[in-house]
C-alpha positions in Angstrom: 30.7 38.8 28.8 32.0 35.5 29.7 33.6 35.4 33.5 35.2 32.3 34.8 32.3 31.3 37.9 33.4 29.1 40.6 30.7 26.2 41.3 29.9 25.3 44.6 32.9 26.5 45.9 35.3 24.5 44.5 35.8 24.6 40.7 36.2 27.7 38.1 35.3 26.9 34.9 34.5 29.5 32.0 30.7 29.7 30.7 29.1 31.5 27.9 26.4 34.5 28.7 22.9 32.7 27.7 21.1 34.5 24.9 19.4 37.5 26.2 21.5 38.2 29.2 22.8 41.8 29.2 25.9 42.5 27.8 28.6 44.4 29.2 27.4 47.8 28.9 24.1 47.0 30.0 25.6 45.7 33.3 28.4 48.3 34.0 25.1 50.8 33.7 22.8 48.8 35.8 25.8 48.7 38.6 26.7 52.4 38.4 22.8 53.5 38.7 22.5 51.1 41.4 26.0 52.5 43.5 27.4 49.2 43.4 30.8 49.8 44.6 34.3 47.4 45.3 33.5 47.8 49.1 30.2 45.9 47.9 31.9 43.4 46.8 34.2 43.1 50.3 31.0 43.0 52.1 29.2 40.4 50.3 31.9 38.3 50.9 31.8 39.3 54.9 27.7 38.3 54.5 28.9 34.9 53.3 31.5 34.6 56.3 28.9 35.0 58.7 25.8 33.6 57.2 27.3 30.2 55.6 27.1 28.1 59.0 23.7 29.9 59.6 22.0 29.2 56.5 19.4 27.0 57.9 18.7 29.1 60.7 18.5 32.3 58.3 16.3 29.8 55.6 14.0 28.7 58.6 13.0 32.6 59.0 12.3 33.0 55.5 10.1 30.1 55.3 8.3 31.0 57.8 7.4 33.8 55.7 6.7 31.9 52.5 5.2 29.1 54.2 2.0 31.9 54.9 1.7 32.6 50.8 0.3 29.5 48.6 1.5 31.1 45.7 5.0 31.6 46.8 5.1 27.9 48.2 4.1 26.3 44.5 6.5 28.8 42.9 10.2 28.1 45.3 9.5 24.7 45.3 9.0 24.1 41.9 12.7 26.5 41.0 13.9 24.3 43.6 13.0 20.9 42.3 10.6 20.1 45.4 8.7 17.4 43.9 4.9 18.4 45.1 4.2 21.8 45.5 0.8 21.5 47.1 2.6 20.3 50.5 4.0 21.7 52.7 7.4 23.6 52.1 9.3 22.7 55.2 13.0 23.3 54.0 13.2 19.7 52.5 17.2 19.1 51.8 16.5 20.3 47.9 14.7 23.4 49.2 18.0 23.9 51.9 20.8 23.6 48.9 18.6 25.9 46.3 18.9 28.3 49.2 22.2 28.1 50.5 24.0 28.1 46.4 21.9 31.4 46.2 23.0 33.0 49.0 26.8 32.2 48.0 26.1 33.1 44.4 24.4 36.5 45.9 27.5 36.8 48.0 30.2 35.8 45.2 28.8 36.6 42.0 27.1 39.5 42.4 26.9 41.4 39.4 26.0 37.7 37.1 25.0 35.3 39.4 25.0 31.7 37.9 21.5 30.9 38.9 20.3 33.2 36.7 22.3 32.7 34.1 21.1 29.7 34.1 17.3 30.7 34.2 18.4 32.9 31.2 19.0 29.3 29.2 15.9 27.6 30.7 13.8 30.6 29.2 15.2 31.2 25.8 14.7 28.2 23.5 17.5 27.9 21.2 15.7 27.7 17.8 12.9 30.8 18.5 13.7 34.3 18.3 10.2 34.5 20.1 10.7 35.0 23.9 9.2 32.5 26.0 7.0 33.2 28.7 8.5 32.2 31.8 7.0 28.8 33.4 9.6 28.2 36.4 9.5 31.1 38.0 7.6 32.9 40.7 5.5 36.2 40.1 7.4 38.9 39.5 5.4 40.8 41.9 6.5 38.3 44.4 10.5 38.3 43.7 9.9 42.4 44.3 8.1 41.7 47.6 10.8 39.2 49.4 13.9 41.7 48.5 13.2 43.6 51.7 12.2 40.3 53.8 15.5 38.7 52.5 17.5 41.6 53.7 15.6 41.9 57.0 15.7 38.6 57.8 19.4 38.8 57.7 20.3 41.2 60.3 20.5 39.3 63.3 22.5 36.7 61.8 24.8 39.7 61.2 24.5 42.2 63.9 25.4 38.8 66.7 28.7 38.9 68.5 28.3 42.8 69.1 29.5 44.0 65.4 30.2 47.5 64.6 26.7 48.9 63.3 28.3 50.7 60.8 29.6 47.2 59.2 26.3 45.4 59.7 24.9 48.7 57.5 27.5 48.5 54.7 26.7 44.7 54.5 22.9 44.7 54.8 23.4 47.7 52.1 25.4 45.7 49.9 23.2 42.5 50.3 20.1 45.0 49.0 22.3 46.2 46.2 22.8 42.7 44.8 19.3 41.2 45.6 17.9 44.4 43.6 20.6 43.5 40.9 19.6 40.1 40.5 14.8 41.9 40.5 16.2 43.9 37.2 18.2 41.3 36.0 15.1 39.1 36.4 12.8 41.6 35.5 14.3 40.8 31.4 12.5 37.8 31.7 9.4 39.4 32.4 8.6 42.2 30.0 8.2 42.5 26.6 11.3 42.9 24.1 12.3 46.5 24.0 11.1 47.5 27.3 13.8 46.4 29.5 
């Protein structure tokens, strides 16, 4: 399906669905077995509100956490264009706006998120009908892993200013929803044709 995507914020234009991304039907199942719901949608976009002038503080947390795994290090700063992956990954500016276009593709674009669209292009040569293995991204095991960190990490920057629990819930339920999304989603890259 092709959906008009708004980059950055400020543009909508209309882009094609990269070879092997799931079509239609493959998506409207994955949302319905995942309960992905319009009031999903509503609070993603409340996530955004309150995370978007927070996204270093909320990156700082989850850096913390990748900063303790070598693997994860090489892996995030490669996808986000970190030029040596054998130092440090402090949150250089690169490593800052990788993060922070996730989070509001996460929060906006839920159910096709642009970023993986576009890992969908990077891993499908045009000219093979032989899927490539992918070279850009982290261990699988690992994008499984950081879904609950990602979520966890989160609820602070939501529950300040004494919010009603049962919002902070809905939103840190809709956050999961859409991280998992984007695992399966992922996960087509992973495994063999025919066993997605």
């Amino acid at each position: 399906m092709n959906i008009p995507v708004q980059i950055s914020g400020k543009e909508d234009v209309t882009r094609p669905d990269p070879p092997g991304f799931p079509d239609r039907a493959e998506m409207e199942l994955l949302l319905r077995v995942g309960l992905f719901s319009p009031e999903d949608d509503i609070s993603l976009r409340k996530v955004w509100r309150i995370l978007k002038g927070q996204t270093d503080d909320y990156l700082d947390i989850i850096l913390g956490m990748v900063a303790a795994h070598p693997a994860l290090v090489a892996a995030l700063a490669e996808l986000c264009g970190e030029e040596s992956a054998s130092r440090s990954w402090d949150g250089a500016a690169a490593a800052r706006d990788c993060f922070r276009q996730w989070l509001f593709e996460t929060c906006f674009f839920p159910h096709e998120p642009p970023w993986l669209k576009q890992l969908y292009l990077e891993q499908s040569p045009p000219d093979s009908s032989v899927q490539s293995s992918p070279t850009l991204l982290p261990g699988f095991r690992h994008a499984i892993a950081l879904t609950y960190p990602l979520v966890a990490t989160a609820r602070p920057f939501l529950a300040a200013n004494g919010r009603d629990p049962q919002d902070i819930e809905r939103m840190l339920h809709a956050l999961l929803k859409a991280i998992l999304l984007q695992v399966a989603l992922l996960s087509k890259l992973y495994v063999k044709e025919g066993l997605w």
